[in-house]
N, CA, C and O atoms as CSV, one atom per row, in Angstrom:
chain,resi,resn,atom,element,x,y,z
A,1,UNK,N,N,0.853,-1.172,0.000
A,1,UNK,CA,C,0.000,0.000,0.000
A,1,UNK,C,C,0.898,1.234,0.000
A,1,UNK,O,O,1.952,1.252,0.636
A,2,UNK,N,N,0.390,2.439,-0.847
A,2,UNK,CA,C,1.634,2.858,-0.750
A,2,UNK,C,C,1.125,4.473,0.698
A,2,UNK,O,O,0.018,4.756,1.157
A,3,UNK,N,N,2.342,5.052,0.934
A,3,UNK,CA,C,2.344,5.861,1.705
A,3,UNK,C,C,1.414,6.906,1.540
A,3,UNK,O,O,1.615,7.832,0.754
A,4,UNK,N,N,0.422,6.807,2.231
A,4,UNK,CA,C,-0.757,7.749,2.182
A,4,UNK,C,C,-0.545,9.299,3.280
A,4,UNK,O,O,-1.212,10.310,3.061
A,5,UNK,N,N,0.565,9.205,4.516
A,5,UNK,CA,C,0.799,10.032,4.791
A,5,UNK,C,C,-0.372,10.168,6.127
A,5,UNK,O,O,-0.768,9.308,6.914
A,6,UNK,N,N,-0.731,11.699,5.989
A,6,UNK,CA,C,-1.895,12.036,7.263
A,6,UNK,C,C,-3.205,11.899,6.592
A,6,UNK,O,O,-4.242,12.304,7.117
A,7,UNK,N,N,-3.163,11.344,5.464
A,7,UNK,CA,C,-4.346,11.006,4.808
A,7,UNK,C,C,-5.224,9.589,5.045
A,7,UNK,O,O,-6.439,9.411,4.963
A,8,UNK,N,N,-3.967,8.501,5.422
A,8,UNK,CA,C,-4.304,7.233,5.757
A,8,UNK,C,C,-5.692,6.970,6.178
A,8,UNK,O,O,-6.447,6.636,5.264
A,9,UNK,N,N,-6.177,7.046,7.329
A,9,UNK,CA,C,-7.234,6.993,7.609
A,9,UNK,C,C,-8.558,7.162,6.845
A,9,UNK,O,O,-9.409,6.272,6.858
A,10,UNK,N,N,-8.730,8.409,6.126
A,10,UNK,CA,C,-9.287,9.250,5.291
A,10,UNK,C,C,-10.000,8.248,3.664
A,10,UNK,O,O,-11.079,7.876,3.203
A,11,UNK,N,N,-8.571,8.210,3.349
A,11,UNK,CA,C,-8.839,6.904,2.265
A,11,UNK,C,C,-8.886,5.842,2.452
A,11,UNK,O,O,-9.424,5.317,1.477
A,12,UNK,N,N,-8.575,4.993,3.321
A,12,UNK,CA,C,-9.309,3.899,3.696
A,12,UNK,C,C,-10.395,3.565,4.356
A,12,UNK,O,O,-11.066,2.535,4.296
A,13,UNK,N,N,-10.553,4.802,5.181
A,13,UNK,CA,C,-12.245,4.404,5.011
A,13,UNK,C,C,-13.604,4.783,3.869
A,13,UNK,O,O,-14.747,4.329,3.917
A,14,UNK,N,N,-13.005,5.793,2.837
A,14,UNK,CA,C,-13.570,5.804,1.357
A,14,UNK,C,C,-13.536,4.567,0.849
A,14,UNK,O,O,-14.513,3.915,0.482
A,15,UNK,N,N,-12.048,4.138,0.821
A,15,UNK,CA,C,-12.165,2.738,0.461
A,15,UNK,C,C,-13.357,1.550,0.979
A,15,UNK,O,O,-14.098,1.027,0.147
A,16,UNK,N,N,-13.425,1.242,2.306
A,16,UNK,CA,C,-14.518,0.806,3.292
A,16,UNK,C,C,-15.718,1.044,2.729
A,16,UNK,O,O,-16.219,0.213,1.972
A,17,UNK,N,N,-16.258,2.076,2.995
A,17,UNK,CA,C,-17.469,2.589,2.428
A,17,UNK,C,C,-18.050,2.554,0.850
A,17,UNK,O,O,-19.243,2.543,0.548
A,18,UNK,N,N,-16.881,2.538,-0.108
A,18,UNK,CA,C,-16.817,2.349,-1.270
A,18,UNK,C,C,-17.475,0.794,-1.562
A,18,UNK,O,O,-18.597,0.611,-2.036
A,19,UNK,N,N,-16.638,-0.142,-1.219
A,19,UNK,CA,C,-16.955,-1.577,-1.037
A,19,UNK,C,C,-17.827,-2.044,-0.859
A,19,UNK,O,O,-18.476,-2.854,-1.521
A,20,UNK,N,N,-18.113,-1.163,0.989
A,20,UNK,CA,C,-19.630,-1.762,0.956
A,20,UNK,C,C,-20.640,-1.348,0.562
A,20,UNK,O,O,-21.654,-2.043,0.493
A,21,UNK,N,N,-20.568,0.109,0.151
A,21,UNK,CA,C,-21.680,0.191,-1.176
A,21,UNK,C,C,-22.062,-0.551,-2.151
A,21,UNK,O,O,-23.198,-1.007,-2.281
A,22,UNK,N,N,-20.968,-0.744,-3.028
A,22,UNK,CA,C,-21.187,-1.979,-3.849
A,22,UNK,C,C,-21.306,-3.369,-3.584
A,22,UNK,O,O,-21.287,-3.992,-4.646
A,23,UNK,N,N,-21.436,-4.188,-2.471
A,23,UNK,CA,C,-21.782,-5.326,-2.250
A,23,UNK,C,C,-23.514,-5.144,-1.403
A,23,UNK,O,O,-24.390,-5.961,-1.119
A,24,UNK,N,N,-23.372,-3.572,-1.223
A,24,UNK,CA,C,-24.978,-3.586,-1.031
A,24,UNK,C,C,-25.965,-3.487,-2.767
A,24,UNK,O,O,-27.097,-3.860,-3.072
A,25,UNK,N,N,-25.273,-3.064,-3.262
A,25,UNK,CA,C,-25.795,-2.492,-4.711
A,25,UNK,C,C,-25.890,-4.393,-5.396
A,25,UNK,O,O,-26.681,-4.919,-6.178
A,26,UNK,N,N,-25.001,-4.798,-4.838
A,26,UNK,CA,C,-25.163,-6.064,-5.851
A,26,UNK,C,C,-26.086,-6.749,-5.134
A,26,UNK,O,O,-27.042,-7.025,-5.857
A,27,UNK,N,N,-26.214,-7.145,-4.017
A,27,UNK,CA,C,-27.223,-7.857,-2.877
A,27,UNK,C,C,-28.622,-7.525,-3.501
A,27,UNK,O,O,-29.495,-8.253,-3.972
A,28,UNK,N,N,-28.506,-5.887,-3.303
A,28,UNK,CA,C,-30.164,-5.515,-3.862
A,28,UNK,C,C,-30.700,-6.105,-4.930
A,28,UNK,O,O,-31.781,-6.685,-5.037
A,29,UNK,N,N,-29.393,-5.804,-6.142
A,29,UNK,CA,C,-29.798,-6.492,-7.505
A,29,UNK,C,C,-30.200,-7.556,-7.837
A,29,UNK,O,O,-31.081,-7.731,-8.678
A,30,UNK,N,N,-29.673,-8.332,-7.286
A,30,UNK,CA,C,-29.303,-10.055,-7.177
A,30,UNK,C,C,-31.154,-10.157,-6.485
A,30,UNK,O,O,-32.059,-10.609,-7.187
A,31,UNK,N,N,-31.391,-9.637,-5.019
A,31,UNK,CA,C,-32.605,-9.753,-4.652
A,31,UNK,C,C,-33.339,-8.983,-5.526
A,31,UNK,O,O,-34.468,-9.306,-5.157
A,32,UNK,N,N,-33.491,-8.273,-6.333
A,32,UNK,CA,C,-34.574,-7.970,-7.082
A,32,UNK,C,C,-34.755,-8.623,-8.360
A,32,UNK,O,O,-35.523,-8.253,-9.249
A,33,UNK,N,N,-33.958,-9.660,-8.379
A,33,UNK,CA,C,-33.828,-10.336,-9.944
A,33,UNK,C,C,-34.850,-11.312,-9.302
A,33,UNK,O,O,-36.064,-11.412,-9.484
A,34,UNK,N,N,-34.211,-11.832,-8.695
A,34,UNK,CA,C,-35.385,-13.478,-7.674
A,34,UNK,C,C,-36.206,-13.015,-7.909
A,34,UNK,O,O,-36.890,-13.430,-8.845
A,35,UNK,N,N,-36.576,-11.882,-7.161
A,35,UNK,CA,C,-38.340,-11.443,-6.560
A,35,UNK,C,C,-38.681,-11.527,-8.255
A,35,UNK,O,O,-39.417,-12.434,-8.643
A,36,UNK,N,N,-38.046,-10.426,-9.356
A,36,UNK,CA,C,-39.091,-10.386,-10.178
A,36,UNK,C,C,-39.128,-12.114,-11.218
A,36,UNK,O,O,-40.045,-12.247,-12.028
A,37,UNK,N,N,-37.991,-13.361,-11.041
A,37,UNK,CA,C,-38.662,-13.808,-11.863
A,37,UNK,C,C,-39.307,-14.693,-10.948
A,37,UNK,O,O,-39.722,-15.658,-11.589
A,38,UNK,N,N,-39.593,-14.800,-9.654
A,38,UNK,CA,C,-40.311,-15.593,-9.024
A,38,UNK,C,C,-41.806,-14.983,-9.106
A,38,UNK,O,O,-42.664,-15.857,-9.229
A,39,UNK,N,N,-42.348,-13.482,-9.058
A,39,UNK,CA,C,-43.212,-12.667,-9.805
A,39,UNK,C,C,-43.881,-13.243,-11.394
A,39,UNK,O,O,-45.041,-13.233,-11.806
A,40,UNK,N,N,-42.656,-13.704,-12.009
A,40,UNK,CA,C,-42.877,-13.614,-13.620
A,40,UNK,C,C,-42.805,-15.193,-13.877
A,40,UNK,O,O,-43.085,-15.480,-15.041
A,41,UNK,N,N,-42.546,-16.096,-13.195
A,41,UNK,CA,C,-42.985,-17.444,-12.937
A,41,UNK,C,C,-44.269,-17.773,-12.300
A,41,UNK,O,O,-44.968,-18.672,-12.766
A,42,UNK,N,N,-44.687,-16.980,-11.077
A,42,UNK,CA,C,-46.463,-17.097,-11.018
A,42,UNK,C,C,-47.134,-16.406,-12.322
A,42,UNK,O,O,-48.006,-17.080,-12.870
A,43,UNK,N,N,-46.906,-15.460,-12.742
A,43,UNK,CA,C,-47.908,-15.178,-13.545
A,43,UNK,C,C,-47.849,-15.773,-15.041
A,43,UNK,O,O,-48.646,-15.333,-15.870
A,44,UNK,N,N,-46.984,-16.695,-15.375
A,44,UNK,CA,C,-46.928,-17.817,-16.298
A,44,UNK,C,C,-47.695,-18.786,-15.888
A,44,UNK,O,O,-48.732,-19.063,-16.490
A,45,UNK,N,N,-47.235,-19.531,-14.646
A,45,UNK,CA,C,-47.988,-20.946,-14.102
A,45,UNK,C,C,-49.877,-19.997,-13.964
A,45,UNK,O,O,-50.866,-20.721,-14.072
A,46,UNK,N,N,-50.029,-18.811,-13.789
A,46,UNK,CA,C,-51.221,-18.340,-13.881
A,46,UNK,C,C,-51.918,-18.812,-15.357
A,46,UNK,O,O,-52.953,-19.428,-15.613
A,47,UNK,N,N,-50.994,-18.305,-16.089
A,47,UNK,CA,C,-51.553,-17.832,-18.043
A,47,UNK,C,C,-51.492,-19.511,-18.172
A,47,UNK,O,O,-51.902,-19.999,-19.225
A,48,UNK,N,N,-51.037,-20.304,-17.225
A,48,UNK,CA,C,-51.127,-21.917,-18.374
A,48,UNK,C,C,-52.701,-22.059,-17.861
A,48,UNK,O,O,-53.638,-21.988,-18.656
A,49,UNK,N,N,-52.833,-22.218,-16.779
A,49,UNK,CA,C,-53.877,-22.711,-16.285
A,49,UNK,C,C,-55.359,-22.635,-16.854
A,49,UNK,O,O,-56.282,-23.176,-16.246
């Protein structure tokens, strides 16, 4: 890592926060894909019936 100085702190927790933004951003996604084709699988098994 290289020498960040009196900044250290500063950017690694951007870093931190950065990260877990995006593993919240993907979580959401990932759960909103399920929901909608578990959504778009009832309303098929609906249309056969």
């Amino acid at each position: 890592m290289p020498d960040l100085g009196t900044y250290a702190v500063e950017v690694s927790l951007a870093y931190g926060v950065s990260l877990l933004l995006l593993v919240a951003i993907v979580a959401l996604s990932v759960a909103q894909a399920r929901r909608t084709k578990r959504l778009l699988d009832e309303a098929e098994a609906r249309w056969k019936k």
